[in-house]
N, C-alpha and C positions, 0 to 999 in steps of 0.2 A: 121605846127607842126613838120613836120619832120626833116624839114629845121634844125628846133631848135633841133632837137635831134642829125642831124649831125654834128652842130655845137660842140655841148657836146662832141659829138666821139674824133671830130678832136682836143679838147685839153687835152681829153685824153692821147689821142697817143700819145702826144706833153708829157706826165709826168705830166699830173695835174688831178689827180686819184681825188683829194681833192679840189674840187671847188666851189661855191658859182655862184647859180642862183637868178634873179631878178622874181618878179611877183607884183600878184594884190588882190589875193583871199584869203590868208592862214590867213588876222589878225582876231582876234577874233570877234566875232558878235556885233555891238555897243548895248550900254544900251538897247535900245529899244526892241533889240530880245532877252536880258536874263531877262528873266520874277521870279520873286521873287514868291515863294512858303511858304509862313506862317507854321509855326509850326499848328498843327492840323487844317488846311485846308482839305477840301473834292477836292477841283478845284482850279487850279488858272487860269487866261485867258490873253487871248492876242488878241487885237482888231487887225485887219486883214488891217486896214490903217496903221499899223505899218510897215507892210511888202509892201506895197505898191500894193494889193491886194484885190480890191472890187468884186470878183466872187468865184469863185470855185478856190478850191486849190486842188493839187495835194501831196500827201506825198511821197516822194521818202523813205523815212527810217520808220521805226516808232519807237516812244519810247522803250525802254529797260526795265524802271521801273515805267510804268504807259502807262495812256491812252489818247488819244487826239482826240476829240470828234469835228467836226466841224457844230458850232451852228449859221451859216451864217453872222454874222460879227464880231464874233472873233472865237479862238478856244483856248477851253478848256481842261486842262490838267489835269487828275484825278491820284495822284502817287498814286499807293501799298507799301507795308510796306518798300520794299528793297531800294527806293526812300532816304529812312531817312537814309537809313544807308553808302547811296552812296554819296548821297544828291546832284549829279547832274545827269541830262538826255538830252536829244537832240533828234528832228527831224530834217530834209532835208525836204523844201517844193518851190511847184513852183507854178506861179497862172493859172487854167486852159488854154490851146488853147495858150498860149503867149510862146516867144521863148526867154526864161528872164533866168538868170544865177539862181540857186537853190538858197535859203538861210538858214542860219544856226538859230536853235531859241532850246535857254537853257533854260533851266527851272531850279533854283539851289534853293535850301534850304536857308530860310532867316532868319538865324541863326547865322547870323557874330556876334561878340562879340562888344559892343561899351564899355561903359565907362564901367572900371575895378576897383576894388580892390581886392590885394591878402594878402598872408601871406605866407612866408615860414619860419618864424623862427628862422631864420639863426641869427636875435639879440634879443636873448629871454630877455636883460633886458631893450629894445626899441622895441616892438612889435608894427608890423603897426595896429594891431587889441589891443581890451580890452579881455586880458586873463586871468582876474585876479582870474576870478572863476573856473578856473583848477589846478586840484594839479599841483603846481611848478613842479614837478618831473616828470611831465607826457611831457615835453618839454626837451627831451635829442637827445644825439647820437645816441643812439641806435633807435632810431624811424624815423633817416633821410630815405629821399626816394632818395634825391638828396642831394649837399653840405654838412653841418656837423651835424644841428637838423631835428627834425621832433616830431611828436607827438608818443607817447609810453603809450598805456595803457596795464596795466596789471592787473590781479586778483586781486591783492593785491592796486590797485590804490584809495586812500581816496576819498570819497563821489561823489555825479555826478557833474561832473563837466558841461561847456558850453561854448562856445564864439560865439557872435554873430554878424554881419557884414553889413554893411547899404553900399548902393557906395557913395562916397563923396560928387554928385551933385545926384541932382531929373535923372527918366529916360528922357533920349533924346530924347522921343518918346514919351513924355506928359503920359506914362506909358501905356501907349496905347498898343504897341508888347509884353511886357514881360521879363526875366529874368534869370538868371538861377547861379550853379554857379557848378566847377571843384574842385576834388581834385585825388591824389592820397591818392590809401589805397593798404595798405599789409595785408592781414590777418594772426591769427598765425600758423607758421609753413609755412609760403608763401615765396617763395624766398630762394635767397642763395644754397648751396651743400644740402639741404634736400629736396629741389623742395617744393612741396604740402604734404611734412610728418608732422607729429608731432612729429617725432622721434622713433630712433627706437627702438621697442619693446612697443609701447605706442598707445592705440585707440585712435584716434582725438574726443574731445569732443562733445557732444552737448548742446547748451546752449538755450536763450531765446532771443526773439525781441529787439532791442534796435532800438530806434530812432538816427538816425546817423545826418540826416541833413534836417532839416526844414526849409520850404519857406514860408514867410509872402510877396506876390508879393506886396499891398501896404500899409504895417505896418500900419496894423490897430489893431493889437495886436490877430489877428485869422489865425495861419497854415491853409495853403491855399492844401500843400502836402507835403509828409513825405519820405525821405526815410530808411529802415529800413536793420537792417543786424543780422542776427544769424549763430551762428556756429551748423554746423548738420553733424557729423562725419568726413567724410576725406573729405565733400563740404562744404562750407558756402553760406547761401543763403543771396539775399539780393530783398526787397519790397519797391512797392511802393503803398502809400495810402493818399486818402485826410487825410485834420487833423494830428493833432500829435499823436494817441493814438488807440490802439488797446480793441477791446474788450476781456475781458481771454478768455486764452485758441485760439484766432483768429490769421490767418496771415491777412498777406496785403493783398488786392483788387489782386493784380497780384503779383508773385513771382518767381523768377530767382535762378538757383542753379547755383553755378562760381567753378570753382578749387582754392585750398589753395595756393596761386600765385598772386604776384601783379596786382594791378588794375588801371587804371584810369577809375574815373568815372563824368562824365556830367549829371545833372539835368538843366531840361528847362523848365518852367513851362510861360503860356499864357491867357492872357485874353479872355473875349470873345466877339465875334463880329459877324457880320453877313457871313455867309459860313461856320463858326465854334464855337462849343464850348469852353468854357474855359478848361484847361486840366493842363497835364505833362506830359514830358515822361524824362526814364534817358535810359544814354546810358551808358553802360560798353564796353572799349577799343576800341569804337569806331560804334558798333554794337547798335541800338535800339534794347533794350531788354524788356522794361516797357512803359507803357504809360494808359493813367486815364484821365478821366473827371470830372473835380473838381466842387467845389460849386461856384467856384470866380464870382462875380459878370461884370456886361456889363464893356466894355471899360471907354464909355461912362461916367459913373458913376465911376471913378476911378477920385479921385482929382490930378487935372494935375503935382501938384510938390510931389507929393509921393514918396517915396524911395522903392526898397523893400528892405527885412530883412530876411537874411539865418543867421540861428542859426546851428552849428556844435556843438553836445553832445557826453558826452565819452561814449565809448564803450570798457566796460572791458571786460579782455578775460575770458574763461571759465575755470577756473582751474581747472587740474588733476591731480591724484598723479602720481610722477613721473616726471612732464613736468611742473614746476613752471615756464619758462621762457619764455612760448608762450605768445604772444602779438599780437595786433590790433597796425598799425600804419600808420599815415596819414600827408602827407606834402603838399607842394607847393595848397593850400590852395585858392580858388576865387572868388568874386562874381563878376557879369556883368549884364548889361541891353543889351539888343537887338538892335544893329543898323540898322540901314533904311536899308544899303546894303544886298548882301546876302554873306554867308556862304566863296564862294570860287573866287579865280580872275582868269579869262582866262589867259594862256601863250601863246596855239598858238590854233591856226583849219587851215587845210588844211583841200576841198575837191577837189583840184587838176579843179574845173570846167572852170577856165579862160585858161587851157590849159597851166599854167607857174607856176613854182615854188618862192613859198616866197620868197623875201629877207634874212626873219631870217632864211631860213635853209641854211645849209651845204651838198653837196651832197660828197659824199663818194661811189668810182666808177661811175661816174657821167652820164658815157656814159652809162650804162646798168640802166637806171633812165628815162621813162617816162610816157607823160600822155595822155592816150588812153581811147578811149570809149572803148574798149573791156575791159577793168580794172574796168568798173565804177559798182562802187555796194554801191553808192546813188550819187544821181544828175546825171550829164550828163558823167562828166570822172573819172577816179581812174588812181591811180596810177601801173604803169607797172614795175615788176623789171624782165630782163631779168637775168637768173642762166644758165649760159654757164662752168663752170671751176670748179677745186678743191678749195678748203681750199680758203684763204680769198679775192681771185680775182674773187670771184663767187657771184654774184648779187651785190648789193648795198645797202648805205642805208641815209636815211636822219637823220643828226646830228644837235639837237637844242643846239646850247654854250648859255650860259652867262645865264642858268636857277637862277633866285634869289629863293638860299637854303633856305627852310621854314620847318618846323616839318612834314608838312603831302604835298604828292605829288601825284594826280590822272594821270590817261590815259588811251584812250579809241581809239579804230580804230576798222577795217573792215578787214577782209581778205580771202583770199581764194587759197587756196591750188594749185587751177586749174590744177590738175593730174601730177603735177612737178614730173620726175622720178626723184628718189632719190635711191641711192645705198642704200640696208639693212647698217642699223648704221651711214648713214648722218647726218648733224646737219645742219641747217639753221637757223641763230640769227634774231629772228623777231624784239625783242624790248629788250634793257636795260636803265638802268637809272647811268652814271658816273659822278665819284666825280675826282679821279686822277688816271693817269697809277700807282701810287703805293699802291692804295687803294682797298679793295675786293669791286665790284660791289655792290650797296646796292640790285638790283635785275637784273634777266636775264629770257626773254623767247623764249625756242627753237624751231623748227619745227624739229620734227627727225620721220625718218622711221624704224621700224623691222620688225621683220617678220609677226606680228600681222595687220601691218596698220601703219596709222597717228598718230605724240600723242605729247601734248604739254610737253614739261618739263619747270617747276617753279621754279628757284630757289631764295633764301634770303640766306643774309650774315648777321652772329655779324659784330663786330669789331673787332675780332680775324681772320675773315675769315673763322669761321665756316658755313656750309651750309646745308640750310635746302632743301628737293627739296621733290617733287609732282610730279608724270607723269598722265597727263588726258588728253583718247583716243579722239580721232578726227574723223569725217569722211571728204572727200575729198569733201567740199562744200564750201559754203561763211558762213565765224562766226562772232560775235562781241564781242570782248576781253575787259576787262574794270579791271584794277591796280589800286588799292586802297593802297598805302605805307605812314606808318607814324613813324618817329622818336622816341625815347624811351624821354619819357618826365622828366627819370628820370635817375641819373648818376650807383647809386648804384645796383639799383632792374631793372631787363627791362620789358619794357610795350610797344616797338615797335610792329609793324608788318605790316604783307604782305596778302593781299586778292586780290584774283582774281576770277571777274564772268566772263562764259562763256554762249554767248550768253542769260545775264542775269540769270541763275544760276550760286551759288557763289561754286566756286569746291577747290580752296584753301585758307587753313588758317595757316598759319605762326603764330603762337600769341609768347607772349615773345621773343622779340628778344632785344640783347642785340644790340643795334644801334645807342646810342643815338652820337655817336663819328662820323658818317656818315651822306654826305651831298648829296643834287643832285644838281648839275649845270651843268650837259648837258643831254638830253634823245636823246634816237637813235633809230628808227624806219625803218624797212625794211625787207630784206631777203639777209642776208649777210652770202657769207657760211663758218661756220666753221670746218665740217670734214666732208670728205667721197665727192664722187661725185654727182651733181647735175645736169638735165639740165632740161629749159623749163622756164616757165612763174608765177612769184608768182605776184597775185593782191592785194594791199591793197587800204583803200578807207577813209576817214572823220575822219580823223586823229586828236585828242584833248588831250590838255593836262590843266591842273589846277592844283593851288596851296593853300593851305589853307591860309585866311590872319592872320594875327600875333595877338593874343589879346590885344586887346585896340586898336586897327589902323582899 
């Protein structure tokens, strides 16, 4: 082990700060250990001959966003709510008394998108969808989210309109997993130089329920669940409930208040089977925010070539006097069936345990880069960054190139402080995520010290290079950091953002950001210093990154 670390030294010295090391351990866990998580499942399991493991297991880590129960020949994964909203997780486990390398086992949300149909609009006198029972006028400029149309309801918009949407083939799942389907909404007075106003000098209205988007999972001519949206002063709430229809005077089953601001929003509704009920949940911007247990009948009983059937109705806005020009508007438009896979695809894991670093990564400072038990904070080793110097020749860090740029990019590591002096007002760059040196970082996170303590700083960029930041205090322990970034889905109105949980509470939320112009294709991980002096020892440990897959792929 050393040997290999002098070796690093030595070409160092030599000018090669920027080097590439070979290993064994960092590629992503095969099929077998990313175990698929069902939309309203209680448990998902994992037979313990997967792992190669007939006795007792050891957990070196434990989950973040649930529980993992071991029921002697497999074990059982129980997620909490934040689960859905992260929708992956991970243990480190070894099998008792044996002197066997750790292994890696995910657990991700099986929520990938299979067969699609969308709609944006964009040739309203070729529409991929039948929109013929919408006022024509409700399909303009003014209601794009992205490109040049979009939907536009107003006060004044002629009778209720609908368009309803089938996928072109039966589900690929014999209708069996489920469905669901995306759209972007603005509500009015959302977006643009007025933020969440109505304008000014004008109370934002309050209006009444409207049914926005209904699920028929397998058109059998009966809403299965609804979701519903009202305008309620300067919020607009939005519900969800089986059926289409409300009782007077009733909200929905469950109800969510948003700010007057654009939205993306995700409905996923599911069958039921054994371990679960039938249900739905939606998520706004990415957050589970609703969820319901429906009437939908057994899997079982679903005729295998069924389509299902999302019907999106208009929802006009609430006129005021004064404000005739607030509007509801809604594009890029989807529905999907549930693919067999799940939700997201491994890029890398490292947990440093074979003693050598990946092939795909890049060391940067190379020499000041390795892998030690004294670092290990899961499995056997972690990684070591030695901080000797000022400014950028202080520690190191590992660089992933050739990341395939996708809308939404996770990551998750370990780390620990381990009493590093740091001069009051140091900076040490734990993780960013780059596009190009002439691009602002889509995100950065720092280690910095004052006079207070330890304290991470967060930052997000627009595409302008504006910057949003967060400082959340630290103590000098081992944490688990987890980056949740996704792309703005839409060009005109932004719906990006930036979360981050800390040691599984979520401490920052970045929401709107305008990003849709930014990419990630490399992430960097480590402790590289950027200002003030440093010296001593930073540990990081099981290092992961993922990428959302593309809908319809």
């Amino acid at each position: 082990m050393k040997n290999r670390n002098q070796w690093i030294r030595a070409l160092s010295i030599l000018g090669l700060g920027l080097i590439s090391a070979r290993g064994l351990d960092a590629a992503c866990p095969p099929a077998a250990l990313q175990v698929r998580v069902p939309p309203g499942a209680t448990a998902a399991y994992l037979p313990k001959s997967a792992l190669g493991i007939f006795g007792g297991v050891v957990q070196s880590t434990a989950p973040i966003h649930g529980t993992v129960t071991d029921l002697g020949d497999r074990l059982a994964y129980t997620p909490n709510r934040s689960f859905w909203n992260l929708g992956v997780d991970s243990i480190v486990v070894s099998p008792t008394g044996r002197n066997e390398l750790p292994k890696s086992v995910w657990w991700i949300a099986a929520t990938r998108w299979g067969q699609v149909s969308s709609e944006n609009f964009e040739d309203p006198a070729n529409p991929n969808w039948d929109l013929g029972s919408f006022d024509p006028a409700a399909i303009s400029t003014f209601g794009k989210l992205s490109g040049n149309f979009g939907l536009r309801f107003t006060s004044s918009s002629t009778g209720a309109g609908s368009t309803s949407a089938t996928l072109p083939v039966p589900d690929t799942n014999g209708a069996t997993a489920g469905g669901g389907a995306v759209g972007g909404w603005r509500p009015p007075g959302g977006g643009g130089p007025s933020g969440w106003s109505c304008g000014e000098g004008v109370v934002c209205p309050t209006g009444v329920w409207y049914p926005f988007l209904e699920a028929d999972g397998d058109n059998d001519g009966q809403v299965d669940s609804a979701v519903f949206i009202k305008e309620l002063g300067n919020e607009v709430q939005v519900g969800l409930s089986p059926g289409d229809t409300l009782p007077p005077g009733a909200d929905p089953i469950v109800v969510k208040s948003v700010t007057r601001q654009a939205h993306f929003l995700e409905l996923i509704h599911w069958w039921g089977e054994a371990g679960r009920s039938a249900g739905a949940a939606l998520w706004v911007d990415g957050i589970q925010e609703l969820a319901i247990e429906t009437a939908q009948q057994s899997a079982s009983l679903v005729e295998p070539t069924a389509n299902s059937k999302h019907t999106f109705n208009e929802v006009p806005a609430t006129w005021v006097s004064g404000a005739p020009d607030l509007y509801h508007s809604f594009d890029n438009l989807a529905v999907f069936d549930l693919a067999e896979g799940t939700r997201f695809d491994c890029v890398a894991l490292d947990g440093f345990d074979s003693g050598v670093f990946d092939p795909a990564w890049t060391l940067y400072n190379g020499a000041n880069l390795s892998a030690e038990t004294s670092a290990a904070l899961a499995g056997k080793l972690g990684l070591d960054v030695e901080v000797t110097d000022l400014g950028a020749s202080s520690g190191g860090q590992l660089q992933l190139p050739g990341v395939t740029s996708r809308d939404r990019h996770g990551l998750r590591f370990r780390f620990d402080p381990n009493t590093v002096e740091m001069e009051s007002g140091a900076t040490l760059n734990l993780a960013l995520a780059f596009q190009s040196a002439t691009v602002p970082r889509p995100f950065l996170v720092l280690l910095k010290r004052n006079a207070g303590g330890l304290t991470l700083q967060i930052l997000s960029r627009d595409d302008n290079g504006a910057a949003k930041s967060t400082t959340v205090a630290i103590s000098d322990a081992p944490h688990v950091l987890e980056v949740d970034w996704q792309r703005s889905k839409t060009v005109h109105v932004p719906t990006g953002y930036l979360r981050v949980w800390l040691d599984g509470v979520l401490e920052v939320q970045h929401l709107g950001l305008d990003n849709d112009a930014q990419s990630i294709t490399e992430l960097r991980v480590g402790a590289l210093g950027a200002l003030g002096a440093a010296k001593g020892h930073v540990y990081l440990d099981q290092i992961e990154t993922w990428s959302e897959a593309s809908m319809g792929r």
